[in-house]
N, CA, C and O atoms as a GROMACS GRO file, in nm:
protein
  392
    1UNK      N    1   9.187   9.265   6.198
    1UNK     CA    2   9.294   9.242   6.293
    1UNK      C    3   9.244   9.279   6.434
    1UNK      O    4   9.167   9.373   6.447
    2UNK      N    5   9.288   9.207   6.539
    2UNK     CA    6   9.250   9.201   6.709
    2UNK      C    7   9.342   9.337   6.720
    2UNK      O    8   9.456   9.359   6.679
    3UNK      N    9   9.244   9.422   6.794
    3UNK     CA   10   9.327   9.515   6.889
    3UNK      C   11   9.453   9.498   6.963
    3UNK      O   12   9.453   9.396   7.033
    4UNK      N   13   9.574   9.577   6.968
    4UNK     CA   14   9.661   9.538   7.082
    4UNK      C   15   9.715   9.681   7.149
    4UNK      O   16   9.765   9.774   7.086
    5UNK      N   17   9.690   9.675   7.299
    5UNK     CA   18   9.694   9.758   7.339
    5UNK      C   19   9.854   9.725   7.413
    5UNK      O   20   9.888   9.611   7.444
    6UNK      N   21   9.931   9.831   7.432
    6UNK     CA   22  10.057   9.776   7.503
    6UNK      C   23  10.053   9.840   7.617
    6UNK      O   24  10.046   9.963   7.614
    7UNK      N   25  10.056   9.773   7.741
    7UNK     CA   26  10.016   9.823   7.889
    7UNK      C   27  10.181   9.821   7.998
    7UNK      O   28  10.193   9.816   8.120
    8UNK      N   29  10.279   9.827   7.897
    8UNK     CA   30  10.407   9.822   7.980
    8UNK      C   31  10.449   9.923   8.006
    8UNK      O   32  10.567   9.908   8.035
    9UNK      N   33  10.412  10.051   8.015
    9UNK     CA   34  10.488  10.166   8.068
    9UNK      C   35  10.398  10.166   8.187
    9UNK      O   36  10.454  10.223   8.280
   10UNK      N   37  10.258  10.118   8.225
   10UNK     CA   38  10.157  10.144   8.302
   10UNK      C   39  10.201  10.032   8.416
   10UNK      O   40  10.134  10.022   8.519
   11UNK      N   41  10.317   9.947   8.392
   11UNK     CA   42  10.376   9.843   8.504
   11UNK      C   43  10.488   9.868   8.548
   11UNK      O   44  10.580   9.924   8.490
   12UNK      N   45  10.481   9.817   8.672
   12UNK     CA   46  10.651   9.876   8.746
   12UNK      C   47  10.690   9.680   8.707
   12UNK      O   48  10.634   9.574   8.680
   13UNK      N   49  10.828   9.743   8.729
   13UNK     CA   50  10.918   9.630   8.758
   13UNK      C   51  11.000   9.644   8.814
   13UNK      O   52  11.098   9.638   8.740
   14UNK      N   53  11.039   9.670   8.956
   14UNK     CA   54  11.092   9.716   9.050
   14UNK      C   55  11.166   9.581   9.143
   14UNK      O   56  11.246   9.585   9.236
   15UNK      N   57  11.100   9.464   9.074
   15UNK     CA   58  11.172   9.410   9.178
   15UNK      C   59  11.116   9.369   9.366
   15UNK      O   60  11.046   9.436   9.441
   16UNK      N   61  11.168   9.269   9.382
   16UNK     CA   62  11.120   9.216   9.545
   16UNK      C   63  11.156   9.285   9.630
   16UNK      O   64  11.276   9.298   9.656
   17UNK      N   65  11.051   9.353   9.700
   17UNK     CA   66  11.113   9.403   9.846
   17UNK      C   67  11.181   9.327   9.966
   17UNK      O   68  11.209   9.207   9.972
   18UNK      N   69  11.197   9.412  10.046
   18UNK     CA   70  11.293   9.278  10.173
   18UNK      C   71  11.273   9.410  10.295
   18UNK      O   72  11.252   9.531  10.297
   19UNK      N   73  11.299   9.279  10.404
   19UNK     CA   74  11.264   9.278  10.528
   19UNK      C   75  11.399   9.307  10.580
   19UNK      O   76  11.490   9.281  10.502
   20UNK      N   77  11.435   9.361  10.708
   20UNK     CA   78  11.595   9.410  10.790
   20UNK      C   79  11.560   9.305  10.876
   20UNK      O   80  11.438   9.292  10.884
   21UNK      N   81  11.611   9.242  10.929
   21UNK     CA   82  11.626   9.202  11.051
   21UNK      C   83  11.841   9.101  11.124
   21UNK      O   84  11.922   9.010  11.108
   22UNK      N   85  11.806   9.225  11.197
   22UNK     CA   86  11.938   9.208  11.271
   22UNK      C   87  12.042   9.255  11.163
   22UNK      O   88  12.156   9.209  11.165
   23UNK      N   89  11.995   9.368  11.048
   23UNK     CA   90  12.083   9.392  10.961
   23UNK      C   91  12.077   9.347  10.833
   23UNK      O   92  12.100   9.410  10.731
   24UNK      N   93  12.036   9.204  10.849
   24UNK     CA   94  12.005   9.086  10.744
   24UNK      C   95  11.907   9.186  10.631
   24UNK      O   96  11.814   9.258  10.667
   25UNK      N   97  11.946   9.173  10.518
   25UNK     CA   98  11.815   9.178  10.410
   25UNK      C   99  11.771   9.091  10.378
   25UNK      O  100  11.838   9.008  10.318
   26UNK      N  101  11.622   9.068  10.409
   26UNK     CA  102  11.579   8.941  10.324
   26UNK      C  103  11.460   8.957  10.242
   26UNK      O  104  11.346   9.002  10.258
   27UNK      N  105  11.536   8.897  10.132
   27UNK     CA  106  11.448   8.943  10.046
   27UNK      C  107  11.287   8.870  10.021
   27UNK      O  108  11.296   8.748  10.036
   28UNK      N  109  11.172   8.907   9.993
   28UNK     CA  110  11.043   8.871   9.984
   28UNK      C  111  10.978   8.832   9.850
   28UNK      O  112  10.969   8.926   9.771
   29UNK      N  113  10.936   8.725   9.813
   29UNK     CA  114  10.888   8.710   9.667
   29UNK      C  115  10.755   8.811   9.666
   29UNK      O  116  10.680   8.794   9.762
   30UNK      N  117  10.727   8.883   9.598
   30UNK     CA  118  10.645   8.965   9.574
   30UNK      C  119  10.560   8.930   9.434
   30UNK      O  120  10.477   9.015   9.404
   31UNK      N  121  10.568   8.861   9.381
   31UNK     CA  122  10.509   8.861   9.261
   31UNK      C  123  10.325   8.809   9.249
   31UNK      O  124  10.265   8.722   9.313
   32UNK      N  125  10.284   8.886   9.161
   32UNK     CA  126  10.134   8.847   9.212
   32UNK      C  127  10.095   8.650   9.179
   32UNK      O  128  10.004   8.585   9.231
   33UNK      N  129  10.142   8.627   9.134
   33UNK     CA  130  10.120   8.472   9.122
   33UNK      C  131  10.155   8.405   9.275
   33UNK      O  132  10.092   8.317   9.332
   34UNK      N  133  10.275   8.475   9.320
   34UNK     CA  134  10.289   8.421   9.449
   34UNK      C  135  10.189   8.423   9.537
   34UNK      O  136  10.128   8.325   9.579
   35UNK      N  137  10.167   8.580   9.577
   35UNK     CA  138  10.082   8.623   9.625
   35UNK      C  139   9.918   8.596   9.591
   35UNK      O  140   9.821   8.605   9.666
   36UNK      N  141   9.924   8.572   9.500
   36UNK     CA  142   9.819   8.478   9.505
   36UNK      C  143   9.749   8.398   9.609
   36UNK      O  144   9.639   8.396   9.663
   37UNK      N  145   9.890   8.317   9.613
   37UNK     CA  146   9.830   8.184   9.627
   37UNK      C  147   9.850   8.178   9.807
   37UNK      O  148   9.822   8.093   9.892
   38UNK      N  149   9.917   8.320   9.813
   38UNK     CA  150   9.948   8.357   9.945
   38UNK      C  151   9.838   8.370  10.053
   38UNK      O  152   9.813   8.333  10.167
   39UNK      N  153   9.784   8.451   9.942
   39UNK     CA  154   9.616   8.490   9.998
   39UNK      C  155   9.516   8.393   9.978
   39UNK      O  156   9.398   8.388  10.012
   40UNK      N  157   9.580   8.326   9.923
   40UNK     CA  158   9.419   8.194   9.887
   40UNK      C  159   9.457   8.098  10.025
   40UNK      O  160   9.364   8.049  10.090
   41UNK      N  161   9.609   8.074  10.067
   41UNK     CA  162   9.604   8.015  10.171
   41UNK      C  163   9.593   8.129  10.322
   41UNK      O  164   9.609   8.077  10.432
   42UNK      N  165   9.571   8.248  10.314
   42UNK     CA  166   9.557   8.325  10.443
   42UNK      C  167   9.353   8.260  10.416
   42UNK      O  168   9.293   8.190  10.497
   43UNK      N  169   9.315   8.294  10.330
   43UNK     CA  170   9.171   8.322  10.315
   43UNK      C  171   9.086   8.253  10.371
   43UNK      O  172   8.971   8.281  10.404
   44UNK      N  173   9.166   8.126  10.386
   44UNK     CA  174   9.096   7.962  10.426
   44UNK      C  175   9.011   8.027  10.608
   44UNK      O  176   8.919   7.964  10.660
   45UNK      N  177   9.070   8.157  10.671
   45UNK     CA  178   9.085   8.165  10.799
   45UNK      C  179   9.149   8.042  10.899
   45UNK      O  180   9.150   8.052  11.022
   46UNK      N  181   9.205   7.916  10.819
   46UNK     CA  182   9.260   7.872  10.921
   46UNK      C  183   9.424   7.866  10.855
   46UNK      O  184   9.481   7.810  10.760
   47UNK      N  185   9.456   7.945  10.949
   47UNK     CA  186   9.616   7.956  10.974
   47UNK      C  187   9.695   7.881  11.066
   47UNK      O  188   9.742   7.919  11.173
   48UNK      N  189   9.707   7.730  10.992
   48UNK     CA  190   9.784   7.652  11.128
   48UNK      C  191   9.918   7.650  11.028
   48UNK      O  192   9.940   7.709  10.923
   49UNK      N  193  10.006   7.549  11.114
   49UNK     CA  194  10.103   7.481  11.062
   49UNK      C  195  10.140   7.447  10.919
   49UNK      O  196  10.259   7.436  10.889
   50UNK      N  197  10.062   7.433  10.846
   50UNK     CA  198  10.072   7.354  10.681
   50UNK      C  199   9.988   7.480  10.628
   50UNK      O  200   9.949   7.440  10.519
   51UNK      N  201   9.956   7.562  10.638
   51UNK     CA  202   9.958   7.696  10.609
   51UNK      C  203  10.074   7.790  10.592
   51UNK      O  204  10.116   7.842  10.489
   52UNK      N  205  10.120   7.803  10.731
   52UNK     CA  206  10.227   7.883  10.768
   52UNK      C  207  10.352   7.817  10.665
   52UNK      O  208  10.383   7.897  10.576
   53UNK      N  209  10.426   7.690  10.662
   53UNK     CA  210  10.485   7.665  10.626
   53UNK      C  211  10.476   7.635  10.484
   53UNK      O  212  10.564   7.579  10.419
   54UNK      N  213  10.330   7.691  10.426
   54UNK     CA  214  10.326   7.694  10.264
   54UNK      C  215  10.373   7.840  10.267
   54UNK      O  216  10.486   7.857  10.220
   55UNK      N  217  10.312   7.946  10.311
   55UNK     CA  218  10.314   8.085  10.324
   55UNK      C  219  10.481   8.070  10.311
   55UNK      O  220  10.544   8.072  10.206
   56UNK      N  221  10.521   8.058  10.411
   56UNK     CA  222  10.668   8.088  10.451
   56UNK      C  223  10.787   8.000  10.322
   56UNK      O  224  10.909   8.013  10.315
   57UNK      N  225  10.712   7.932  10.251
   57UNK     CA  226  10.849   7.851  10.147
   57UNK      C  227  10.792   7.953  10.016
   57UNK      O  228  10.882   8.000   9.947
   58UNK      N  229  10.675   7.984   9.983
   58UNK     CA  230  10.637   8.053   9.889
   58UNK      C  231  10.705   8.203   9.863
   58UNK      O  232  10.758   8.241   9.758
   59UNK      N  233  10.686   8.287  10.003
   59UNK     CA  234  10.697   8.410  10.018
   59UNK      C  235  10.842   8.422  10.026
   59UNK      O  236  10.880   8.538  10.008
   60UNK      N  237  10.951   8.322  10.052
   60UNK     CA  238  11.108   8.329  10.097
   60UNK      C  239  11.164   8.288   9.988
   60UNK      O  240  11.107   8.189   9.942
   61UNK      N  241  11.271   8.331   9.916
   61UNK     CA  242  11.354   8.273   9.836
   61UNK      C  243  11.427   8.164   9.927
   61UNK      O  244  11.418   8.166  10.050
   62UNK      N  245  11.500   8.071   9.856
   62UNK     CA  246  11.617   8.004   9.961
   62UNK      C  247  11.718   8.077   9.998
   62UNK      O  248  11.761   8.030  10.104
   63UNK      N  249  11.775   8.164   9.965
   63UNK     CA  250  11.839   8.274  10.057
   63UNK      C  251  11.814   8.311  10.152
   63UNK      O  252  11.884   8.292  10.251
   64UNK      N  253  11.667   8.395  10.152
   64UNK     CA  254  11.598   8.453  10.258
   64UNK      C  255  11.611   8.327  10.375
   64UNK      O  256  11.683   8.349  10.472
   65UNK      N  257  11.546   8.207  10.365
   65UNK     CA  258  11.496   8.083  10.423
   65UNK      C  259  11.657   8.058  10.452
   65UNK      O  260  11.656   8.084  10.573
   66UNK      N  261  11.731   8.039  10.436
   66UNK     CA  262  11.870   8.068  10.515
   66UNK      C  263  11.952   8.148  10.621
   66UNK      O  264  12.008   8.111  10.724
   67UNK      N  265  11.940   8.262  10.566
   67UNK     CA  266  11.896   8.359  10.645
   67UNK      C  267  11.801   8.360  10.777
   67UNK      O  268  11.837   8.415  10.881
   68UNK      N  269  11.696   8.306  10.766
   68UNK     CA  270  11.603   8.343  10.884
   68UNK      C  271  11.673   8.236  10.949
   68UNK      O  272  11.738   8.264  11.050
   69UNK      N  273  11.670   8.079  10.894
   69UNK     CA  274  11.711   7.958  10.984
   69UNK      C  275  11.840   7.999  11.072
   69UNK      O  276  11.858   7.949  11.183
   70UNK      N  277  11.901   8.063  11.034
   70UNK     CA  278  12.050   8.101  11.115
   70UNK      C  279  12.051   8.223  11.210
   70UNK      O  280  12.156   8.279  11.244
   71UNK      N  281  11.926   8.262  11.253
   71UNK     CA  282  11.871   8.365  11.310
   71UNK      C  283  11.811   8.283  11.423
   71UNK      O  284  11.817   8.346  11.529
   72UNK      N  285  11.754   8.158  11.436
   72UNK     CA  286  11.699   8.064  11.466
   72UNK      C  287  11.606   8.104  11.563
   72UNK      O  288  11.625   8.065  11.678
   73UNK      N  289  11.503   8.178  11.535
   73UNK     CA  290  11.382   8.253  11.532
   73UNK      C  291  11.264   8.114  11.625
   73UNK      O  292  11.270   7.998  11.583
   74UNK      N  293  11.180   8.144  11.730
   74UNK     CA  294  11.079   8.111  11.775
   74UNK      C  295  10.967   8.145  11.695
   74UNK      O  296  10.944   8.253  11.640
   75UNK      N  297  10.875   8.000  11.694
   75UNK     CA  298  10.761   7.961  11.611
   75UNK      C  299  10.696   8.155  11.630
   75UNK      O  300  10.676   8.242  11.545
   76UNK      N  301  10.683   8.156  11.765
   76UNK     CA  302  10.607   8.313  11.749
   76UNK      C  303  10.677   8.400  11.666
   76UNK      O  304  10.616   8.465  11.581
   77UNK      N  305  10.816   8.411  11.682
   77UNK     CA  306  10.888   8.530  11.591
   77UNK      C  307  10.884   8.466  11.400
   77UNK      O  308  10.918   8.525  11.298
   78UNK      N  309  10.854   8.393  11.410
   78UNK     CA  310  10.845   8.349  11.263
   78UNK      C  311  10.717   8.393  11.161
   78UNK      O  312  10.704   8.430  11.044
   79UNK      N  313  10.620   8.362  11.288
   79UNK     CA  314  10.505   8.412  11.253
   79UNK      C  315  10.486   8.536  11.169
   79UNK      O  316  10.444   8.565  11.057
   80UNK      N  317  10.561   8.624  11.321
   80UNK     CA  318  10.541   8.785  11.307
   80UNK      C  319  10.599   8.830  11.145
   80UNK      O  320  10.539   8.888  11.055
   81UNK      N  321  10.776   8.765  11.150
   81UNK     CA  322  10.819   8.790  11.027
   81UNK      C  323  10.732   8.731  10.893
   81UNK      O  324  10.757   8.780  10.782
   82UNK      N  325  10.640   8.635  10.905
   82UNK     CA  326  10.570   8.625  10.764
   82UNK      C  327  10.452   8.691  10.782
   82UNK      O  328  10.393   8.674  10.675
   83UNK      N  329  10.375   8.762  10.859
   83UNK     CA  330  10.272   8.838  10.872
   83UNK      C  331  10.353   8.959  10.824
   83UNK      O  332  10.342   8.980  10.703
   84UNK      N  333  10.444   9.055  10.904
   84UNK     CA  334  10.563   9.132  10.839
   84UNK      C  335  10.571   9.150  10.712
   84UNK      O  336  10.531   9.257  10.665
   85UNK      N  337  10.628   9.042  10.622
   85UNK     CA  338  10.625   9.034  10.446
   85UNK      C  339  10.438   9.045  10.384
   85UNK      O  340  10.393   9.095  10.281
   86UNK      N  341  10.389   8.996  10.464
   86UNK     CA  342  10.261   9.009  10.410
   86UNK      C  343  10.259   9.145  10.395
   86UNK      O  344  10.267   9.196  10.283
   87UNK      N  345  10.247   9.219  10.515
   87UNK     CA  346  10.196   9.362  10.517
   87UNK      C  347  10.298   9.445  10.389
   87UNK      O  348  10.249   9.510  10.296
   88UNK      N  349  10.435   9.427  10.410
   88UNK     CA  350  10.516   9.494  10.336
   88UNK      C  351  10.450   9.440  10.161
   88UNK      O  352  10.445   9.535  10.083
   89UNK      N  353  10.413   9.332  10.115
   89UNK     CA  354  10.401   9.336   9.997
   89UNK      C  355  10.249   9.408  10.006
   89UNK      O  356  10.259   9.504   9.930
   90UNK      N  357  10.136   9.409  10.053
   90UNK     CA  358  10.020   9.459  10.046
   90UNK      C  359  10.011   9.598  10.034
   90UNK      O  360   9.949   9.674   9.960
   91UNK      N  361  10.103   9.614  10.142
   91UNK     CA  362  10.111   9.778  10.152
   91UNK      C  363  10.008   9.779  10.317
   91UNK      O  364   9.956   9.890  10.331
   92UNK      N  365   9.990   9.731  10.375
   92UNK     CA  366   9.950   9.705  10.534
   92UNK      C  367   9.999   9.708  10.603
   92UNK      O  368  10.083   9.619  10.609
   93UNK      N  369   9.996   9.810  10.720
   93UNK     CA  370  10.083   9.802  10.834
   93UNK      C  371  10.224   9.814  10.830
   93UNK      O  372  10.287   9.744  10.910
   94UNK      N  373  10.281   9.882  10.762
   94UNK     CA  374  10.411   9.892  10.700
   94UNK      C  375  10.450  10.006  10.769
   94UNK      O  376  10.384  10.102  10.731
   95UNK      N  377  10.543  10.037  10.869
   95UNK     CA  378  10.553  10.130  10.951
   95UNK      C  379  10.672  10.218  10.914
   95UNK      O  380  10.677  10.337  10.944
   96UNK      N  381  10.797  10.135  10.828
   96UNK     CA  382  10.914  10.224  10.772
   96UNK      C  383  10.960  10.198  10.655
   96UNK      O  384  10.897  10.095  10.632
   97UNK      N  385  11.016  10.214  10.573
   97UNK     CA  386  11.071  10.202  10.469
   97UNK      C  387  11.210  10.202  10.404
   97UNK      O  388  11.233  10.317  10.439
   98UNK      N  389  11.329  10.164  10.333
   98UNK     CA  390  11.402  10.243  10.313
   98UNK      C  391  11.405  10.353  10.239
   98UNK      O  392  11.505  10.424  10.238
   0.00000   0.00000   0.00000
């Protein structure tokens, strides 16, 4: 018989973190499959447009992506907020917490 080791007390399941802004919670997909593919598109070093807007539908639930649209945020402030979720899921540059 194959070994089976059970590795579930050694995993959190805690759930997506989220971002404040203007009060707003929004919440962040955090999951490593996401993130993945998060980082495979930061990695390219080119971060244009069809980057950003993979990053940003991946990393946002449609809630969140509601949320921000009604905030109606400049290309620069959009940025910041998905660089923002980056750091918060990495653990980078993360300056507060609740």
């Amino acid at each position: 018989m194959a070994k089976v080791v059970d590795i579930t007390e050694k995993l959190t399941f805690d759930g997506n973190p989220s971002l404040v802004i203007k009060g707003k919670k929004l919440e962040v997909n955090a999951d490593a499959p996401t993130m993945l593919k998060v980082m495979g598109l930061m990695s390219t070093g080119q971060s244009g447009l069809s980057e950003t807007l993979k990053t940003y539908d991946l990393m946002f639930p449609e809630k969140s992506q509601k949320e921000i649209e009604k905030l109606k945020l400049s290309f620069q402030d959009l940025t910041v907020v998905i660089q923002e979720a980056i750091g918060l899921i990495t653990g980078e540059d993360v300056d507060q917490g609740e």
